[in-house]
C-alpha positions in Angstrom: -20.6 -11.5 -12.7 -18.4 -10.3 -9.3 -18.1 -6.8 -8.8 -14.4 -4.7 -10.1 -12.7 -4.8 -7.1 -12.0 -1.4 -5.3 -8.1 0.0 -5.9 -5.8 1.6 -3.1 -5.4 5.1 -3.9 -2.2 7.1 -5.0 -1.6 8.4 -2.0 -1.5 5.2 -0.2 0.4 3.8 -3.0 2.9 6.6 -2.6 3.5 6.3 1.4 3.6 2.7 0.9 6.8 3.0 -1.4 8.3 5.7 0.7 8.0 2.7 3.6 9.9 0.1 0.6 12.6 2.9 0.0 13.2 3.4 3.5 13.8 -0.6 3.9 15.8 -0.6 0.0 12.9 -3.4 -1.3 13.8 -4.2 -4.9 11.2 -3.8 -7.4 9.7 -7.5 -6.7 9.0 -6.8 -3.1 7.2 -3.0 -4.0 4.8 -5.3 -6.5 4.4 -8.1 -3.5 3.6 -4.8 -1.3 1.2 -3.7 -4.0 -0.6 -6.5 -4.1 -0.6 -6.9 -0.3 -1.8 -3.7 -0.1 -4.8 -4.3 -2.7 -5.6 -7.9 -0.7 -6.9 -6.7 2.1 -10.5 -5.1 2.8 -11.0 -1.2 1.7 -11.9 -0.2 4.9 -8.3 -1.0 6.7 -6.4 0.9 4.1 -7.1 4.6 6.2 -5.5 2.9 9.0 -2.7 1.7 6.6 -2.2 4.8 4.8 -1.7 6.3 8.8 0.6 3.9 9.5 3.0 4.7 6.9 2.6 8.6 7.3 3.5 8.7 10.8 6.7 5.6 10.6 7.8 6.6 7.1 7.6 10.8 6.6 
């Protein structure tokens, strides 16, 4: 049995839809993001959640 895997937080959620409003992504694009988002390792999502404070306020 695999292990449940590990979820982005709200707060990275949030700043990553502030980045789709800011670029007008329709609602398929914010899921794609989502799911992007919840794809890559745990331990990158800090510097993600960065990223989009400081380009997307």
């Amino acid at each position: 049995m695999s292990a449940p895997q590990a979820l982005p937080s709200a707060e990275l959620l949030d700043a990553a839809m502030r980045c789709c409003d800011y670029w007008g992504d329709s609602a398929e694009r914010r899921q794609e993001m989502v799911q992007d988002i919840t794809a890559m390792p745990p331990e990158d999502w800090p510097d993600l959640l960065k990223y989009f404070r400081e380009l997307y306020r």
